[in-house]
C-alpha positions as CSV (number, residue, x, y, z in Angstrom):
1,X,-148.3,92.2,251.9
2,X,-145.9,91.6,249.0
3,X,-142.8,90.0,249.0
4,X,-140.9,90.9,245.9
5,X,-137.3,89.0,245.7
6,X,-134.9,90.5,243.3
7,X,-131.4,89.8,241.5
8,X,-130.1,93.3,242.1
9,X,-126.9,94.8,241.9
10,X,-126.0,98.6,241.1
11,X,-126.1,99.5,237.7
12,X,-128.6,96.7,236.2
13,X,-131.8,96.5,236.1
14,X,-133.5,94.7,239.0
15,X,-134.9,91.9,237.4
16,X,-137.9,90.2,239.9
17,X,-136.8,86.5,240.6
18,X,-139.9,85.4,243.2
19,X,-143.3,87.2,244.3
20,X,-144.9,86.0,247.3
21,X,-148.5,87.6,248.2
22,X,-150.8,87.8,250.9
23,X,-154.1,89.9,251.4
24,X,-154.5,91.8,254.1
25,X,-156.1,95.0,253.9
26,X,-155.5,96.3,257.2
27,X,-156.9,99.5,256.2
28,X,-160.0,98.0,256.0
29,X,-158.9,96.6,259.5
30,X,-159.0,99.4,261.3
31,X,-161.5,100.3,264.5
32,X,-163.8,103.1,265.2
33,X,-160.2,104.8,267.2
34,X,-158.5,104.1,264.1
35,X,-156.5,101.1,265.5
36,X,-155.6,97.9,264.0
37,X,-157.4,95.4,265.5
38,X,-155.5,92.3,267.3
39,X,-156.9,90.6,264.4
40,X,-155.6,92.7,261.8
41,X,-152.2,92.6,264.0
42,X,-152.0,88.8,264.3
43,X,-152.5,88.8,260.3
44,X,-149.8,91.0,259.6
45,X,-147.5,88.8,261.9
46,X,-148.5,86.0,260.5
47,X,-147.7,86.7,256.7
48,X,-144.8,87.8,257.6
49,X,-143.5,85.2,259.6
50,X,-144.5,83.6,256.1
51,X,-142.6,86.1,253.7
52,X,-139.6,85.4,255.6
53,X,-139.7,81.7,255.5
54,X,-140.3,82.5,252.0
55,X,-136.8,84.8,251.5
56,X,-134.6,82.2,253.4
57,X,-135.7,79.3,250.8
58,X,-135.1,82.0,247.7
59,X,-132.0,82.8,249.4
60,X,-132.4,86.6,250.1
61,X,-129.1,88.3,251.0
62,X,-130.8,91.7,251.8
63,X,-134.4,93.0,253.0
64,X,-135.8,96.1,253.0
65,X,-139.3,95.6,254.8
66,X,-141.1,99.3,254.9
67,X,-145.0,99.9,255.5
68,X,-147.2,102.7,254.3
69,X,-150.3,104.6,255.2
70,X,-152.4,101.6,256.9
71,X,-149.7,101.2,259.4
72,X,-148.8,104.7,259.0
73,X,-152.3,106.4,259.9
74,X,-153.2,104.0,262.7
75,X,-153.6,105.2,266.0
76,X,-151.6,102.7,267.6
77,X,-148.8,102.2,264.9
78,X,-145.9,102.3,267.0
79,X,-147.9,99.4,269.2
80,X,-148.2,97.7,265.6
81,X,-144.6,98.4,265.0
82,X,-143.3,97.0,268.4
83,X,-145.0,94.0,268.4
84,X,-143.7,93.0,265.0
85,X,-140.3,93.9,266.0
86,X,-140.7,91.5,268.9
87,X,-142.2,88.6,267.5
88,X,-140.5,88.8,264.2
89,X,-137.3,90.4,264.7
90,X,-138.5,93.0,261.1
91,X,-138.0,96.1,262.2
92,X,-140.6,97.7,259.3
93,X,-139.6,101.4,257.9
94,X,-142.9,103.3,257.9
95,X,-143.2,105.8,254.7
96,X,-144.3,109.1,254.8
97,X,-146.8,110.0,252.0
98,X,-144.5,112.4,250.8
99,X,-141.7,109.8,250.4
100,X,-144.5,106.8,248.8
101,X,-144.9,109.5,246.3
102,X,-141.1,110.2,245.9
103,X,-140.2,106.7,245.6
104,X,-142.8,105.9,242.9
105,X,-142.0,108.6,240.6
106,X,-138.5,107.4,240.7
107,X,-139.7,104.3,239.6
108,X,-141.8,105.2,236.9
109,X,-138.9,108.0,235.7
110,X,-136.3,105.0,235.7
111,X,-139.1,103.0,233.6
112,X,-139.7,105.6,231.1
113,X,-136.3,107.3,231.0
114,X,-135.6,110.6,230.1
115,X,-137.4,111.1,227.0
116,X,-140.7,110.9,228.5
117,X,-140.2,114.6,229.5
118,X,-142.0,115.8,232.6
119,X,-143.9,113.2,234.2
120,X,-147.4,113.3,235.6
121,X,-147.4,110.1,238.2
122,X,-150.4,108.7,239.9
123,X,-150.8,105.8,242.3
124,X,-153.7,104.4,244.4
125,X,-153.2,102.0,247.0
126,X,-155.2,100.5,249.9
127,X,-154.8,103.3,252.0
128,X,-153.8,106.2,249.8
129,X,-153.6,108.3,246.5
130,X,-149.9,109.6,245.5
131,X,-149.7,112.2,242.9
132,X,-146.7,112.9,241.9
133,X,-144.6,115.2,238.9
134,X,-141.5,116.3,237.5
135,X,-138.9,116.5,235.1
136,X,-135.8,114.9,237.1
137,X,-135.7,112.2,239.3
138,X,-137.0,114.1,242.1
139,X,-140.4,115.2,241.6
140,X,-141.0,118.9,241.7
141,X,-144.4,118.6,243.7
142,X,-145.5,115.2,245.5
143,X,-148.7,115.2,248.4
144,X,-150.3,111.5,249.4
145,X,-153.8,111.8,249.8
146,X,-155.9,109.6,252.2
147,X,-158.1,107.9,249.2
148,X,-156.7,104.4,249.0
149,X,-159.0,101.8,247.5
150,X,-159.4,100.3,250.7
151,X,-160.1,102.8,252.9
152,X,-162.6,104.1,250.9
153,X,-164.4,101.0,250.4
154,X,-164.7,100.6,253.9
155,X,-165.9,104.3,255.4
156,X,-167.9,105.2,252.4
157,X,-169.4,101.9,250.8
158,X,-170.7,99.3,252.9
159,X,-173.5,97.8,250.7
160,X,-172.9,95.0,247.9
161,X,-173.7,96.2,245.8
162,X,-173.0,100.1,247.4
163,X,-175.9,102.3,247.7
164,X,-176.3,104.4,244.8
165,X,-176.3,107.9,247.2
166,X,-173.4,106.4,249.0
167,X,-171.4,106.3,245.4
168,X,-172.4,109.4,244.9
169,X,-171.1,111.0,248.2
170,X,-168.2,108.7,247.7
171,X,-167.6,110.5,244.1
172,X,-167.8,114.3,246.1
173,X,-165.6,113.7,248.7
174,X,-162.7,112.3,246.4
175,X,-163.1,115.0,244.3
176,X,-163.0,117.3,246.4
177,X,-160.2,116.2,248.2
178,X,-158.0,116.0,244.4
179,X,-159.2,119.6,243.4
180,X,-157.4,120.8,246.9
181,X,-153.8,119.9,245.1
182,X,-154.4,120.5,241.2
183,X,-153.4,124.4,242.0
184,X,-150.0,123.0,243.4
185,X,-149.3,120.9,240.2
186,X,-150.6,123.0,237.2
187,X,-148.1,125.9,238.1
188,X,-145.5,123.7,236.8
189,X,-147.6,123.5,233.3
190,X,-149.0,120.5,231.3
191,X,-147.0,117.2,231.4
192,X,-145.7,115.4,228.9
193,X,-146.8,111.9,229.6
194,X,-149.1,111.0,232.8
195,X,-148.6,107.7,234.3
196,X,-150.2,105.1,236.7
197,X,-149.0,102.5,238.6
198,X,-150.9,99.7,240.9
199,X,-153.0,96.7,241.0
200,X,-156.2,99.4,240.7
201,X,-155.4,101.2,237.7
202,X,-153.2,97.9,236.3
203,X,-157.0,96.3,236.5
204,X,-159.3,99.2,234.8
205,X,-156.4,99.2,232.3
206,X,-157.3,95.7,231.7
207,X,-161.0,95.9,231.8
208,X,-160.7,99.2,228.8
209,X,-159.0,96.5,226.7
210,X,-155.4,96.8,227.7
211,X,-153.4,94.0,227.4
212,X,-152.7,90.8,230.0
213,X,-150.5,90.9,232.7
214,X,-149.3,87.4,231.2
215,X,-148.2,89.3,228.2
216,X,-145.2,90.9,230.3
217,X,-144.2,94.0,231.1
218,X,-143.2,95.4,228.0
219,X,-146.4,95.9,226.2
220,X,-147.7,99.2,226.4
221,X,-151.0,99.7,228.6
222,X,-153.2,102.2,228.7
223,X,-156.5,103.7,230.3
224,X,-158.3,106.3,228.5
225,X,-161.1,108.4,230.6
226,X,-163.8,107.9,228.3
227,X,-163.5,103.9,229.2
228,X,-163.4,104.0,232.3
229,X,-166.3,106.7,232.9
230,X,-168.2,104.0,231.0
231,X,-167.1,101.3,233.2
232,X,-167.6,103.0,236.7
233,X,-171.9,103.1,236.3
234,X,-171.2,99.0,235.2
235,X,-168.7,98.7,238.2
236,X,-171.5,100.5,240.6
237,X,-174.4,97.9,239.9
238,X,-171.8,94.8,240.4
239,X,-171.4,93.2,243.4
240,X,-168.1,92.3,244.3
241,X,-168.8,88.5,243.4
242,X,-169.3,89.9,239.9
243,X,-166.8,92.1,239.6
244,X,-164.4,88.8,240.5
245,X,-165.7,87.6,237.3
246,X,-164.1,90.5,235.4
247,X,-161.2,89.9,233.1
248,X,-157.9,90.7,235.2
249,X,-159.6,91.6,238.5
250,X,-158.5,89.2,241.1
251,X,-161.4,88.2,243.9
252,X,-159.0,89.9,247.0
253,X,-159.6,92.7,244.8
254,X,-163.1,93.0,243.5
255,X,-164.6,94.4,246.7
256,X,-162.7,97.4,246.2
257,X,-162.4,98.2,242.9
258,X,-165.4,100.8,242.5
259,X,-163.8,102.6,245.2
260,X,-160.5,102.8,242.9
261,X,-162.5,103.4,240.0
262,X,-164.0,106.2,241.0
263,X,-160.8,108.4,242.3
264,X,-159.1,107.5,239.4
265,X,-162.2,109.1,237.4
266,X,-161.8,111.9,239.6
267,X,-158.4,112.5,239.3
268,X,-157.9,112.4,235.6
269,X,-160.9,114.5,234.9
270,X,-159.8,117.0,237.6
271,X,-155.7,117.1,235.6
272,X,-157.1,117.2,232.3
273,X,-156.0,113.5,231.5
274,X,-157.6,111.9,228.5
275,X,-155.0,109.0,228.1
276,X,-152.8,107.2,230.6
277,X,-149.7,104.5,230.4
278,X,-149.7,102.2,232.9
279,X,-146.4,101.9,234.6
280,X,-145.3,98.0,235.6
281,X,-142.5,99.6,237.9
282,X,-144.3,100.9,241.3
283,X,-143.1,101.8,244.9
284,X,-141.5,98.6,245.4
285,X,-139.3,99.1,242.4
286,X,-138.5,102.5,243.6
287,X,-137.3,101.4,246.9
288,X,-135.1,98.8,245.7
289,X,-133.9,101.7,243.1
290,X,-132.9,104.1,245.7
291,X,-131.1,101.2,247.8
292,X,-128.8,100.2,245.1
293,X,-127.9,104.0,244.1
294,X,-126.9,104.3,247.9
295,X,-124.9,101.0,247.3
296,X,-123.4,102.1,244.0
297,X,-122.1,105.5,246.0
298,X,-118.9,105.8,246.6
């Protein structure tokens, strides 16, 4: 759960004044039905109960609280989402996968501007992969594909470190599962810049030699394939302990990370992508984005 405060208004750039945090990984949460456990459901309560305490202090004017495919895909979301209403009084907007993907390539075509040309946009989350491209700021093909970081680590990798044949089955399925939508993207021809955005690909950025996230946002970033098909063997003997050790991977993190590493292997060998820029500008920034154009209408 992230709670990202912002000085907004429409026509600047929303420039982030506070970040609150809080791990969750509900898709990791989930029962054999595909539920979120009460436990799960009391966690997400909880944080935010806490997020809000945390807007009031920072003096937040406006929230837009919205969930994505952990609450999305569970069995018993509207339960999830009823409870929270009730005990909260945040009535969360669920995503579609379409829209996650929608929203991010907005983001990363307000980063990049115009001259970047068409744009090739992937992002993994817990729960999901969005692939997105385009020229405008509505991508011409979008599809959200159930191969989050999370939920993979979970279904397909229960060892620490995994079983090697488990990597291995892991490595077919989300391959197979990317190759299904490259047909839909590569009638549109070869991009002129592919992007990534989140934590996962912001860390194997980090461990190919990209720069620190203390450096800001302005330094370029980038993950070539050749690095990180020599980093996902290294990942795959770790446990997660020793992954946490890893420069820019973050402990909440670590347990997951082969999971990540291993659809983003997939999907840039699949699309043909030697190099990648990271994005710092993600589905959060696209929300906000699309909120203050609405505002800025007349």
């Amino acid at each position: 759960m992230h709670l990202l405060v912002v000085d907004a208004h429409p026509g600047a750039c929303p420039l982030p004044a506070h970040s609150h945090k809080a791990e969750l990984r509900l898709a990791q949460l989930l029962d054999a039905s595909g539920a979120i456990g009460s436990e799960g459901v009391d966690k997400l309560i909880t944080v935010i109960q806490e997020a809000l305490q945390a807007a009031e202090d920072k003096g937040v004017e406006d929230m837009l609280p919205f969930a994505t495919s952990a609450v999305r895909e569970a069995s018993n979301a509207d339960d999830v989402l009823a409870r929270v209403q009730a005990e909260t009084g945040v009535e969360l907007q669920v995503l579609t996968g379409a829209e996650e993907a929608r929203l991010t390539f907005l983001a990363a075509r307000r980063w990049f501007g115009w001259s970047a040309g068409k744009l090739l946009v992937l992002d993994i989350g817990g729960g999901s992969l969005e692939i997105a491209y385009g020229i405008d700021e509505e991508p011409d093909a979008a599809v959200s594909l159930p191969l989050g970081a999370g939920r993979l680590t979970a279904g397909w990798l229960p060892g620490d470190p995994p079983d090697p044949e488990n990597i291995r089955a892991l490595r077919r399925h989300a391959r197979a599962e990317i190759a299904r939508t490259v047909g839909e993207f590569s009638r549109f021809g070869t991009p002129d810049h592919v992007v990534a955005t989140s934590k996962t690909f912001k860390q194997l950025a980090r461990l190919a030699g990209a720069a620190r996230s203390a450096d800001g946002p302005y330094v370029q970033r980038e993950l070539k394939r050749e690095s990180l098909e020599a980093w996902v063997p290294r990942l795959a003997g770790m446990t997660a302990d020793q992954r946490a050790e890893l420069p820019g991977v973050s402990e909440g993190r670590a347990g997951q990370l082969l999971a990540g590493a291993l659809v983003a292997e997939g999907a840039m060998d699949l699309f043909g992508v030697e190099t990648l820029e990271i994005c710092p500008w993600a589905l959060r920034e696209g929300v906000i984005l699309r909120r203050l154009d609405h505002m800025g209408s007349p």
